[in-house]
N, CA, C and O of each residue as an XYZ file, in Angstrom:
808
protein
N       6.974      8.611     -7.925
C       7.071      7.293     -7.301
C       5.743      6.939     -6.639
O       5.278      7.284     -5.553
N       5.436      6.435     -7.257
C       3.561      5.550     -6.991
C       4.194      4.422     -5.330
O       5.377      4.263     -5.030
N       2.946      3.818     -4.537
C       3.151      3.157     -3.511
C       3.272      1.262     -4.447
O       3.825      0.249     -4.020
N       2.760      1.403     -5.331
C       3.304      0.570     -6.531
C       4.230     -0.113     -7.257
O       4.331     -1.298     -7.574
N       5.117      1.197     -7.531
C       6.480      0.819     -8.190
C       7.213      0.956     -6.850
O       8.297      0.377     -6.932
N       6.993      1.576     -5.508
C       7.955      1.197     -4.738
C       8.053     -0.040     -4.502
O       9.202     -0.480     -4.536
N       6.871     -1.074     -4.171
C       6.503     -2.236     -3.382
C       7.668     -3.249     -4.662
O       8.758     -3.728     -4.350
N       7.153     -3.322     -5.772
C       7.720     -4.021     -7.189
C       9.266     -3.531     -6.730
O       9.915     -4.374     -6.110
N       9.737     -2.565     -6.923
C      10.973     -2.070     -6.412
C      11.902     -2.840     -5.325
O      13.009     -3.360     -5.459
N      11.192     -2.744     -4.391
C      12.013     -3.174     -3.009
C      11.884     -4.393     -2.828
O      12.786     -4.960     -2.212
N      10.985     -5.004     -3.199
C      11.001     -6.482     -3.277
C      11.784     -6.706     -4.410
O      12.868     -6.989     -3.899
N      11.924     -6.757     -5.529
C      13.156     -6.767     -6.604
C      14.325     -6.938     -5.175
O      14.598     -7.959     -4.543
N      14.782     -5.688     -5.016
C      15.997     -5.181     -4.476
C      16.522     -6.016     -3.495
O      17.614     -6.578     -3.415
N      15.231     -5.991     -2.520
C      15.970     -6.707     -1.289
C      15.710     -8.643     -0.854
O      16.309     -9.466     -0.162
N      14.644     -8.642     -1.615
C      14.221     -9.523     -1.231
C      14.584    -11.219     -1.828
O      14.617    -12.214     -1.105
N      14.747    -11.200     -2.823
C      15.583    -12.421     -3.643
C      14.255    -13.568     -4.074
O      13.247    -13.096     -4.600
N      14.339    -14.907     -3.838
C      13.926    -15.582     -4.033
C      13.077    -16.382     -3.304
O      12.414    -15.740     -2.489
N      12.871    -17.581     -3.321
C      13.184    -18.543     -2.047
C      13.874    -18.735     -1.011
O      15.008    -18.317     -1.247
N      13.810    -19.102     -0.093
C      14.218    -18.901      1.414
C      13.800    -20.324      2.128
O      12.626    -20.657      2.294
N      14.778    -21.006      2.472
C      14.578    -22.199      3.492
C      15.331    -22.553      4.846
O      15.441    -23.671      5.350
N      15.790    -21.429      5.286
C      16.705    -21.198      6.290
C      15.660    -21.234      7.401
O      14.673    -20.527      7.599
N      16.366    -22.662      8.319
C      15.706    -22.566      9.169
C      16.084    -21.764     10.668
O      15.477    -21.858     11.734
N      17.021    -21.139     10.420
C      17.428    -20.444     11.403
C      16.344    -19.022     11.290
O      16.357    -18.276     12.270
N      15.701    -18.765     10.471
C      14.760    -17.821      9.991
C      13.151    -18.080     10.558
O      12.461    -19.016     10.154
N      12.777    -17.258     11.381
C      11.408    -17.679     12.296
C      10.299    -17.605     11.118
O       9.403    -18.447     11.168
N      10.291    -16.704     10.108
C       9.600    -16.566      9.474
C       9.372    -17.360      8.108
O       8.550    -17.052      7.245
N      10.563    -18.817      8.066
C      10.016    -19.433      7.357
C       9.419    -20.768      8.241
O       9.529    -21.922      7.826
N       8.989    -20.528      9.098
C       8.062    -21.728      9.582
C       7.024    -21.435      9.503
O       6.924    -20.238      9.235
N       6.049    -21.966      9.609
C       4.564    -21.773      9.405
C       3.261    -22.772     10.417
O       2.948    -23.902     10.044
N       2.839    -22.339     11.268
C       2.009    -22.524     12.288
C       0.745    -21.722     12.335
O       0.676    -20.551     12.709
N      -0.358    -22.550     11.874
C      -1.709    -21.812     11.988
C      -2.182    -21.241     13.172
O      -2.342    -21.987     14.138
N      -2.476    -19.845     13.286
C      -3.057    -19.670     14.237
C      -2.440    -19.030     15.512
O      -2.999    -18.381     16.396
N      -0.887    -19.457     15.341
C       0.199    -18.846     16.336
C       0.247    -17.289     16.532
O       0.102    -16.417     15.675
N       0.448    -17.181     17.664
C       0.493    -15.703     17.748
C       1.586    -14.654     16.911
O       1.508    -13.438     16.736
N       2.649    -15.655     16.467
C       3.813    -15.142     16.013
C       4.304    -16.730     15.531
O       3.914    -17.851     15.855
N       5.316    -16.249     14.630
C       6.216    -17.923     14.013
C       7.408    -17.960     14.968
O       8.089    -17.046     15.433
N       7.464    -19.457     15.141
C       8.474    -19.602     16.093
C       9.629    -20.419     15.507
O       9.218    -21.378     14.854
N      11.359    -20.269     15.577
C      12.045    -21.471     14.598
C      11.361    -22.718     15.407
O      11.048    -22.792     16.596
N      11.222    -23.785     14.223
C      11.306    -25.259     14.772
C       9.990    -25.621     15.302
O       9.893    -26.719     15.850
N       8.554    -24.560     15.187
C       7.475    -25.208     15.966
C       6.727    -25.218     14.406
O       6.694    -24.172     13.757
N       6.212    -26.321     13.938
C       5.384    -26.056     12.525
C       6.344    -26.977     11.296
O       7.325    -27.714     11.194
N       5.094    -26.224     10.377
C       6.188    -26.467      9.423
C       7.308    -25.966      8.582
O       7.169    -24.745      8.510
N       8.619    -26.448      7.744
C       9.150    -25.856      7.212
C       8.794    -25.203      5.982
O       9.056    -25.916      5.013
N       8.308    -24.136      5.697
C       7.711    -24.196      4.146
C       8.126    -23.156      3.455
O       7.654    -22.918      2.344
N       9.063    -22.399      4.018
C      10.065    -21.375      3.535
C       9.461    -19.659      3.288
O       8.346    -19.427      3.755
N       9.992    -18.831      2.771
C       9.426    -17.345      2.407
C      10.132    -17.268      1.097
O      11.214    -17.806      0.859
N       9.289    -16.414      0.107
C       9.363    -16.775     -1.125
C       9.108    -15.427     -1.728
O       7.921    -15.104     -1.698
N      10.143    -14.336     -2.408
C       9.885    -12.578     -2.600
C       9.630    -12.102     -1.057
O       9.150    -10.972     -0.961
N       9.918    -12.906      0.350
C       9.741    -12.461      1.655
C       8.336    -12.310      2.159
O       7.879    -11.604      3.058
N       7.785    -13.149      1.350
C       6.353    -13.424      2.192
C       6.661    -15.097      2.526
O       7.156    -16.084      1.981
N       6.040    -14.709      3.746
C       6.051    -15.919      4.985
C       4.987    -16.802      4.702
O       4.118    -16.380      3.940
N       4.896    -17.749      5.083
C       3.700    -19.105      5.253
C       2.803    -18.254      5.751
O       2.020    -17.718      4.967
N       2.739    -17.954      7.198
C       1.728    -16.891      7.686
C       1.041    -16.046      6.924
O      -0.188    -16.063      6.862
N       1.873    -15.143      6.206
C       1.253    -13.784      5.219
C       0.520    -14.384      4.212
O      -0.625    -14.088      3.868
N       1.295    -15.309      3.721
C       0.504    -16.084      2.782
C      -1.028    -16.805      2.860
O      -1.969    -16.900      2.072
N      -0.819    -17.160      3.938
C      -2.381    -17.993      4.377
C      -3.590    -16.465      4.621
O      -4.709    -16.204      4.180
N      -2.734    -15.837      5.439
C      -3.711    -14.799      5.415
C      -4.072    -14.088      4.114
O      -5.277    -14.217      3.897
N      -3.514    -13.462      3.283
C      -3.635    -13.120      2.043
C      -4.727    -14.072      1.141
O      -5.584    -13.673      0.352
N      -4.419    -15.378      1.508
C      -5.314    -16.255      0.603
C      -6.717    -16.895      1.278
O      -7.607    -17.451      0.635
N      -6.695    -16.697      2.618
C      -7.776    -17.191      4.099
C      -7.675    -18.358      3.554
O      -8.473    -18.766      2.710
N      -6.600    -19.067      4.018
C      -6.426    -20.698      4.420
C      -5.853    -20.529      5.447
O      -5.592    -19.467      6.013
N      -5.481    -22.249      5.932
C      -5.092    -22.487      7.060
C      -3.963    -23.436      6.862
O      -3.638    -23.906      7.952
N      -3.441    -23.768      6.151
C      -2.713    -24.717      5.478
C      -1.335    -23.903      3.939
O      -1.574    -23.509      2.798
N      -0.363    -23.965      4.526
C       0.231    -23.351      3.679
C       1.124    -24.363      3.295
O       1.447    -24.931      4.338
N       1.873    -25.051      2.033
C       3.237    -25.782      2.497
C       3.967    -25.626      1.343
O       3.517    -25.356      0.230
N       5.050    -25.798      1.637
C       6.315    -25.595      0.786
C       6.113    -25.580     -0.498
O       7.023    -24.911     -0.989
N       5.375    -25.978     -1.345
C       4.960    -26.479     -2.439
C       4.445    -25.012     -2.766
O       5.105    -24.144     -3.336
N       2.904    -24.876     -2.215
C       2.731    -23.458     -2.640
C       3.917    -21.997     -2.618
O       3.941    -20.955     -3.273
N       4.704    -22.491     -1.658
C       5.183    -21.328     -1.093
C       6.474    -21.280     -2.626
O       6.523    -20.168     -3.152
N       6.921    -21.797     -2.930
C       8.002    -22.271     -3.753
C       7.148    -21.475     -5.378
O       7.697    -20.637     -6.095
N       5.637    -22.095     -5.608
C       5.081    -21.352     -6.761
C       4.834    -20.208     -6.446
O       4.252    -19.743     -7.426
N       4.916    -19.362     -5.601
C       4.561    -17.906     -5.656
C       5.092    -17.256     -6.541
O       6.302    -17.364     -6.737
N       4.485    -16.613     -7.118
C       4.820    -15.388     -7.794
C       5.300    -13.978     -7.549
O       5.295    -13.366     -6.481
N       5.652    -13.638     -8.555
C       6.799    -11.960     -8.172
C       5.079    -11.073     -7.750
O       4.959    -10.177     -6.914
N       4.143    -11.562     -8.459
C       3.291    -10.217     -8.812
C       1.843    -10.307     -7.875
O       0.923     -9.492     -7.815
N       2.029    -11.745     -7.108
C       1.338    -12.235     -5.831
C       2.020    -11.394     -4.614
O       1.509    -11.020     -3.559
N       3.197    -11.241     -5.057
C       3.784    -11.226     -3.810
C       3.627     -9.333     -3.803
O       3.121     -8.721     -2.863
N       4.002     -8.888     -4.654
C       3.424     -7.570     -4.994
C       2.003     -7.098     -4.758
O       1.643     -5.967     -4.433
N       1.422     -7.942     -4.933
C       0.022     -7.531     -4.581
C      -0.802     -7.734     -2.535
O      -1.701     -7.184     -1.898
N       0.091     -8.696     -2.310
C       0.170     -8.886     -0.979
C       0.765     -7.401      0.016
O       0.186     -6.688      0.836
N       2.155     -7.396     -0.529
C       2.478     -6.229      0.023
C       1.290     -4.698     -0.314
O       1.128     -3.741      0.443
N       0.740     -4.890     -1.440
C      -0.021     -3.543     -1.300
C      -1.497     -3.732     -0.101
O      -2.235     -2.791      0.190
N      -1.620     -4.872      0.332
C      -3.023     -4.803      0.227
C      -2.598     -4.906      2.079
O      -2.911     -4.126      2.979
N      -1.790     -6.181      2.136
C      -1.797     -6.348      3.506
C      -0.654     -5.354      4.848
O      -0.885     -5.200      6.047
N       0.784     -4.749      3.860
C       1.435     -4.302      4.535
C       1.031     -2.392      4.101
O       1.453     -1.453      4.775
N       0.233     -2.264      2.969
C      -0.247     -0.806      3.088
C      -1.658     -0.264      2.982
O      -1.994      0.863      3.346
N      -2.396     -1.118      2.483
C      -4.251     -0.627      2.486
C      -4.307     -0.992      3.452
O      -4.294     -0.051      4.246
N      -4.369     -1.907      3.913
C      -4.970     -2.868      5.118
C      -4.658     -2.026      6.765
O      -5.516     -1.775      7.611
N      -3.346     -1.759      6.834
C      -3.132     -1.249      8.052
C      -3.063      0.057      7.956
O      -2.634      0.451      9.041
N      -3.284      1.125      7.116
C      -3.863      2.242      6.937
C      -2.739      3.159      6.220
O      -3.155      4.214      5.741
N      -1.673      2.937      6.123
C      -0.524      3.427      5.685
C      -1.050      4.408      4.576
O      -0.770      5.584      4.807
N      -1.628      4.214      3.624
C      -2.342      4.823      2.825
C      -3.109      6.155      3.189
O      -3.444      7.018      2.378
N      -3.364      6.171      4.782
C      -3.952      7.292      4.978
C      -2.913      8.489      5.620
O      -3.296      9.387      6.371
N      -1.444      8.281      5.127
C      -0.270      9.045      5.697
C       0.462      9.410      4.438
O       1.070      8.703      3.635
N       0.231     10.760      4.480
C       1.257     11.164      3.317
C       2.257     10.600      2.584
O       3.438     10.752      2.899
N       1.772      9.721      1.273
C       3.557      9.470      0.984
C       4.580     10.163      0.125
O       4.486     10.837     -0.901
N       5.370      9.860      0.715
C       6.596     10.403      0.791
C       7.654      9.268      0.765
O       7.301      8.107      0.560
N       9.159      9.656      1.005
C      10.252      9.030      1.367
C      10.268      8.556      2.865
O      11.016      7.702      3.340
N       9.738      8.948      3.221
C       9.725      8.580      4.862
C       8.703      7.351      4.920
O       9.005      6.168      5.075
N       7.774      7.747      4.805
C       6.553      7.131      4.764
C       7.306      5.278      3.625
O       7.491      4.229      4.240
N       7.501      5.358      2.490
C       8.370      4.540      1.808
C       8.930      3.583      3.265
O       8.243      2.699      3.776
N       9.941      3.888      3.625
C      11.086      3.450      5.049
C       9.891      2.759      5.708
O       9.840      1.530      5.712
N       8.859      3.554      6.303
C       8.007      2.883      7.125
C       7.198      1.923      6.541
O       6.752      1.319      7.517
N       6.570      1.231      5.190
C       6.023      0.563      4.496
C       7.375     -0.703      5.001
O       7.259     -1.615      5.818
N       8.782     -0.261      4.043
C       9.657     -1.309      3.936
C      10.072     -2.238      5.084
O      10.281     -3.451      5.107
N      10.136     -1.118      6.198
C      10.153     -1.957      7.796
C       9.340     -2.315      8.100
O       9.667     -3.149      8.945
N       7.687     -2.286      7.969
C       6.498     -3.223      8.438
C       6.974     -4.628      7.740
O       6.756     -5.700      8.303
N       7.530     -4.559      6.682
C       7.245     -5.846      5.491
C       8.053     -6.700      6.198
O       7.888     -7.885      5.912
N       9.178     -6.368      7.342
C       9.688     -7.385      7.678
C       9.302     -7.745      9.605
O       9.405     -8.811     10.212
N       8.901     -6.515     10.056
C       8.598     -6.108     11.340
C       7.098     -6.311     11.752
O       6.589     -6.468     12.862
N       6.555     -6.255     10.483
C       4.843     -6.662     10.492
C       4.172     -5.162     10.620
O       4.628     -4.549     11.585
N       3.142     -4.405      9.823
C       3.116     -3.007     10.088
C       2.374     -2.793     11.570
O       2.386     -1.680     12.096
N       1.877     -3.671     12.058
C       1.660     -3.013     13.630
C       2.642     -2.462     14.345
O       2.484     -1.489     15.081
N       3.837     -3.133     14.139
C       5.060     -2.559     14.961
C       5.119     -1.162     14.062
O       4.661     -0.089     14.456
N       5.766     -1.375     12.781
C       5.962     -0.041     12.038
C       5.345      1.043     12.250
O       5.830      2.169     12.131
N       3.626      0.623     12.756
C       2.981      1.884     12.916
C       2.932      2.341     14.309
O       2.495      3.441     14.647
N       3.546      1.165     15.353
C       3.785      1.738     16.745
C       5.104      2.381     16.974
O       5.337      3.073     17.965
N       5.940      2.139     16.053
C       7.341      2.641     16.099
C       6.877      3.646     15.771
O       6.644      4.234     16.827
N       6.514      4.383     14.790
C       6.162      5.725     13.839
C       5.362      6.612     14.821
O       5.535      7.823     14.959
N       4.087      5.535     15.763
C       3.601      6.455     16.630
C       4.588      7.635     17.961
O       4.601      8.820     18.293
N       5.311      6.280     18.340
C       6.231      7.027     19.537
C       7.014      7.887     18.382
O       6.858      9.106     18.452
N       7.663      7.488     17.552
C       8.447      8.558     16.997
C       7.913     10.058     17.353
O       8.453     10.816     18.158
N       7.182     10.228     16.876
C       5.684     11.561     16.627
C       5.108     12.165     17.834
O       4.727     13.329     17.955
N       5.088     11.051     18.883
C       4.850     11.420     20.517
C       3.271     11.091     20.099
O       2.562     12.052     20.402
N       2.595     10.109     19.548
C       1.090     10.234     19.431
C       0.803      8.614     20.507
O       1.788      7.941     20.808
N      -0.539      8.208     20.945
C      -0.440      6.925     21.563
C      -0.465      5.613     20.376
O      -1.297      5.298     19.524
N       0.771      5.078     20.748
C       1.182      3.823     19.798
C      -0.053      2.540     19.826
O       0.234      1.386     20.142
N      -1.527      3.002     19.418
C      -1.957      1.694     19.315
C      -2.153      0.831     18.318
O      -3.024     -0.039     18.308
N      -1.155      1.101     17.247
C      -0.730      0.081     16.304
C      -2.157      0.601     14.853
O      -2.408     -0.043     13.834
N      -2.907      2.116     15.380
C      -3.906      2.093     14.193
C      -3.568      3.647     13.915
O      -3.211      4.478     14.750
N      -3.748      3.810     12.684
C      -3.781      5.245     11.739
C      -4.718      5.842     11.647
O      -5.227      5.932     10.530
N      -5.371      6.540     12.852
C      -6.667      7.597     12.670
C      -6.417      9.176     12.937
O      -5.224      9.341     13.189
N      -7.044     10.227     12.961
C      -7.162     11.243     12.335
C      -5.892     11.778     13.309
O      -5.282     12.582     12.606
N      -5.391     11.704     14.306
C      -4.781     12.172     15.487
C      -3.433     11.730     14.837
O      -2.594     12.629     14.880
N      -2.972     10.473     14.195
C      -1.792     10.010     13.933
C      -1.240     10.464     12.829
O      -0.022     10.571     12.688
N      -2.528     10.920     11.518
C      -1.647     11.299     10.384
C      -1.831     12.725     10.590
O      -0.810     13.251     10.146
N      -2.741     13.758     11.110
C      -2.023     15.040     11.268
C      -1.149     15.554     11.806
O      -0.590     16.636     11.621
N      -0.949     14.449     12.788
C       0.703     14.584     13.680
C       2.131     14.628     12.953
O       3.249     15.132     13.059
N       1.239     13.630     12.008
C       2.431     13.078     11.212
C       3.074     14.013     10.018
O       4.197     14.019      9.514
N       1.921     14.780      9.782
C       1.976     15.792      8.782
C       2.594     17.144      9.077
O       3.282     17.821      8.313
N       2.259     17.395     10.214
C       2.991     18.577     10.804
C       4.667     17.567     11.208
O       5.538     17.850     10.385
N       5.050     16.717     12.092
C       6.360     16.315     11.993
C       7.221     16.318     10.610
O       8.450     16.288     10.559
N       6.569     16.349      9.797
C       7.259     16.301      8.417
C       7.073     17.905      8.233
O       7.935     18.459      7.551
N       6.336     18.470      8.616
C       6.660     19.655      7.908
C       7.833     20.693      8.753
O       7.943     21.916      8.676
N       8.661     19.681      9.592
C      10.019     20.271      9.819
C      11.274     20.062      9.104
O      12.385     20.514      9.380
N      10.717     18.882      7.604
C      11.477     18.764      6.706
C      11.552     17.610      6.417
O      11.778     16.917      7.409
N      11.460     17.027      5.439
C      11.723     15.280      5.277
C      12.807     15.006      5.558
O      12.925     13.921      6.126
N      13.974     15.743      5.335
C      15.442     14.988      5.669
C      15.193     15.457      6.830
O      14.433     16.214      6.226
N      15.071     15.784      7.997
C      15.240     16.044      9.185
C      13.984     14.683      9.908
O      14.394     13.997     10.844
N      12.717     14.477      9.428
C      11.878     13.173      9.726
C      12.713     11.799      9.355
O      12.763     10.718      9.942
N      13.345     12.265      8.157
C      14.392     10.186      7.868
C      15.214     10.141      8.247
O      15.712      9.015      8.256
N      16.005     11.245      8.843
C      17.124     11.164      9.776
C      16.425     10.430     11.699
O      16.974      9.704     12.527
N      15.456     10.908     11.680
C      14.428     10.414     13.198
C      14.230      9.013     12.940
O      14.810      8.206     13.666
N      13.374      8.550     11.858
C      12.736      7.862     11.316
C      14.203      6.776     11.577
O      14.352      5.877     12.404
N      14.952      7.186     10.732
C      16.332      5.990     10.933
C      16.879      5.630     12.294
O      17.433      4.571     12.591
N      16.664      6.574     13.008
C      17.322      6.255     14.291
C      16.489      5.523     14.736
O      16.963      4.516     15.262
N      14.980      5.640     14.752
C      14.166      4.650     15.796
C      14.773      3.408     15.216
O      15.319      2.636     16.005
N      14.749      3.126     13.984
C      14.731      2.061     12.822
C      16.056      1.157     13.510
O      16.051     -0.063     13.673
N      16.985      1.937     13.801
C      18.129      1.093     13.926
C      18.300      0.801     15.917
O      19.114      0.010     16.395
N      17.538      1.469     16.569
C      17.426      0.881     17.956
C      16.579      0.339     17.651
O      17.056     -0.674     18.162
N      15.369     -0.116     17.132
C      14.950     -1.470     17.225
C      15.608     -2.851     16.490
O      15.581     -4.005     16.918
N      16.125     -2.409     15.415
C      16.982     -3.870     15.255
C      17.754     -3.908     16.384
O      17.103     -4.850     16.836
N      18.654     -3.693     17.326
C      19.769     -3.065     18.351
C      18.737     -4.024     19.421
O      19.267     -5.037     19.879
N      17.379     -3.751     19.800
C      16.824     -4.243     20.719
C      16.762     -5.192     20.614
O      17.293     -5.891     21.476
N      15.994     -5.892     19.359
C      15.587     -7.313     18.765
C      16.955     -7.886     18.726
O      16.785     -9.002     19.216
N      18.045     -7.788     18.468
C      19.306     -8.628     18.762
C      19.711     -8.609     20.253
O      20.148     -9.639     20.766
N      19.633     -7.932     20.674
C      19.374     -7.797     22.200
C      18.629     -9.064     22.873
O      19.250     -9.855     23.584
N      17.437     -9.178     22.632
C      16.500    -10.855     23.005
C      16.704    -11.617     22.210
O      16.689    -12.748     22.694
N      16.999    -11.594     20.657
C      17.272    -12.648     20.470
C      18.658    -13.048     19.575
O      18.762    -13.321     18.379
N      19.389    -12.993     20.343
C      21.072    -13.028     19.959
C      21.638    -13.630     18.549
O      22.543    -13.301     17.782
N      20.577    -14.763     18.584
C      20.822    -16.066     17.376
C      20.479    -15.019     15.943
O      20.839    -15.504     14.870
N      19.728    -13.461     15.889
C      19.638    -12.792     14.926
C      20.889    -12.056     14.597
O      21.113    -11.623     13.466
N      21.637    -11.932     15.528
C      22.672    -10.848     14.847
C      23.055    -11.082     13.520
O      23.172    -10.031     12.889
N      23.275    -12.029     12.924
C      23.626    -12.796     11.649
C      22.912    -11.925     10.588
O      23.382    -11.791      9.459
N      21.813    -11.364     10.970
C      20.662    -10.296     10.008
C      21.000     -8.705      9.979
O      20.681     -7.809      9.198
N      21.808     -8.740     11.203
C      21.924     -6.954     11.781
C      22.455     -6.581     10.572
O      21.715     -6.221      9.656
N      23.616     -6.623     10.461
C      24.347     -5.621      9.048
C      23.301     -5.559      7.940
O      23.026     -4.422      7.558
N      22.672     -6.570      7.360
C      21.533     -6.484      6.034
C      20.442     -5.559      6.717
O      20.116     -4.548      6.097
N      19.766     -5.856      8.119
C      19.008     -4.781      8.186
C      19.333     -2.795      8.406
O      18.663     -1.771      8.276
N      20.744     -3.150      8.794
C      21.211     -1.810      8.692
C      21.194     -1.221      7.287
O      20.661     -0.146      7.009
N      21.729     -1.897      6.555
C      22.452     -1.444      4.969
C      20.503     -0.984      4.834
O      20.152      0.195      4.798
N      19.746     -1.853      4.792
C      18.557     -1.803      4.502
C      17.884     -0.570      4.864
O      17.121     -0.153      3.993
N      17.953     -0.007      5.730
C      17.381      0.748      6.787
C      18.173      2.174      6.276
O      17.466      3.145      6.004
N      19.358      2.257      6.177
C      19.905      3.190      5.327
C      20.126      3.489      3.577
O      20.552      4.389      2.853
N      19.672      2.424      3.476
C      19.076      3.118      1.911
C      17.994      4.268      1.947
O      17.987      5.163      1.102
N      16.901      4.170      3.180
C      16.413      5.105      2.857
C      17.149      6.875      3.188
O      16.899      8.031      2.849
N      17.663      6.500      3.626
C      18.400      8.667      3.978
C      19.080      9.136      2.991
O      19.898      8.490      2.336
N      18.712     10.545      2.791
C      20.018     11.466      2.352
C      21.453     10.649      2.120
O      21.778     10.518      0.940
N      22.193     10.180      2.957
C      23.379      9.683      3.500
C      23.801      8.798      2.138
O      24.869      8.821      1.526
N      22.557      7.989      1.869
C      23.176      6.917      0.951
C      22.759      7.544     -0.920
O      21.764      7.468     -1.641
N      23.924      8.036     -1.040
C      23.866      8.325     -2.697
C      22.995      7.448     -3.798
O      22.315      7.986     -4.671
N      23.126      5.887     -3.610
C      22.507      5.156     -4.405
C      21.221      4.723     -4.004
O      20.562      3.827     -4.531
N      20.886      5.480     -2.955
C      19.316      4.884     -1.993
C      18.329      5.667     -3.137
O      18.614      6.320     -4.140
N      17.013      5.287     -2.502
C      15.609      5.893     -2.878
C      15.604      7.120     -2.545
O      14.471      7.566     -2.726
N      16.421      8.023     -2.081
C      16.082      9.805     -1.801
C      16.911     10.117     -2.938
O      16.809     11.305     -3.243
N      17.837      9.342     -3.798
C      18.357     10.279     -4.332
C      17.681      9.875     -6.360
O      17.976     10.197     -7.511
N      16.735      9.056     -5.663
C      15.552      8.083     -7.592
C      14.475      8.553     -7.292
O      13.661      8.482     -8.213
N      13.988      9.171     -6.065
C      12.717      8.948     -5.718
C      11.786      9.607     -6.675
O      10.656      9.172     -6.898
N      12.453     11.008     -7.413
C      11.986     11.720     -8.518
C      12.221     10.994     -9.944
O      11.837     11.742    -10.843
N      12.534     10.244    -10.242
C      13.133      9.923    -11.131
C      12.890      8.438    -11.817
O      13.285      8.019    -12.905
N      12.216      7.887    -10.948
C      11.809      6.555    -10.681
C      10.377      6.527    -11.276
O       9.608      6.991    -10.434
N       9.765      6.182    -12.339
C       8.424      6.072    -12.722
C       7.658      5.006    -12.324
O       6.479      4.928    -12.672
């Protein structure tokens, strides 16, 4: 399993089509914002689950709108996820694995700064959202107490932070169950998940 056919993979799987729900922060689109907010911007939807935002950045514009967002492609959107949710924020420099997989799939919706500050506290290393020499040998020895014993950890942080994020913002619960089901595809636990293709999967 290449970092490749996972990205093509999970976007297949989870991600669908077009998206114009405006109850969804991430299909608005505001240049420059620190974060997307519902209702401030424009509506211009997420499309294979890349946002107006990801999009502009991926392409360095400033101007994204529905129109483009609607022509995206399966293999744009594939190429986004490799560059911006795993070269870019260093993911690449952490063993992959099945674990490592989980942590790619939760940046894509969490943004990988969080993913890689979640992953830091996991590990006990300082969470400053970057992958240098201190974070992936940490990371390497935590795994070498077993991968199913790291995606069993790995899941638990995974599911107190959705738990938190519905916590502030209530109007998400509507997402909780999909991000659970989501979040447990990756373990042991789930027969039809990625631990049990991960060999098998070209």
């Amino acid at each position: 399993m290449t970092p490749e056919t996972f990205i093509a993979d999970y976007i297949k799987r989870w991600e669908g089509g077009l998206s114009v729900d405006p109850n969804d922060a991430g299909n608005w689109f505001l240049f420059g914002a620190p974060m997307q907010v519902k209702g401030q911007g424009e509506l211009v939807g997420s499309n294979f689950g890349v946002t107006g935002a990801t999009l502009a950045a991926y392409r360095g514009v400033r101007k994204v709108t529905a129109t483009d967002m609607a022509k995206l492609t399966f293999g744009e959107a594939c190429d986004i996820a490799l560059k911006l949710f795993y070269s870019e924020p260093g993911l690449d420099r952490l063993a992959w694995n099945r674990v490592t997989a989980s942590v790619l799939d939760f940046g894509w919706g969490a943004g990988p700064k969080s993913a890689i500050k979640l992953l830091q506290d996991l590990i006990d290393v300082p969470a400053d959202g970057n992958i240098g020499p201190v974070t992936s040998q940490t990371y390497s020895r935590f795994l070498g107490k077993t991968e199913v014993f790291a995606a069993g950890a790995w899941w638990a942080m995974r599911e107190e932070y959705y738990e938190r994020l519905v916590e502030r913002r209530p109007s998400d619960a509507i997402y909780l169950k999909g991000w659970d089901n989501r979040s447990r595809y990756f373990t042991p636990g789930d027969a039809g998940g990625w631990w049990g293709k991960w060999e098998i999967v070209a």
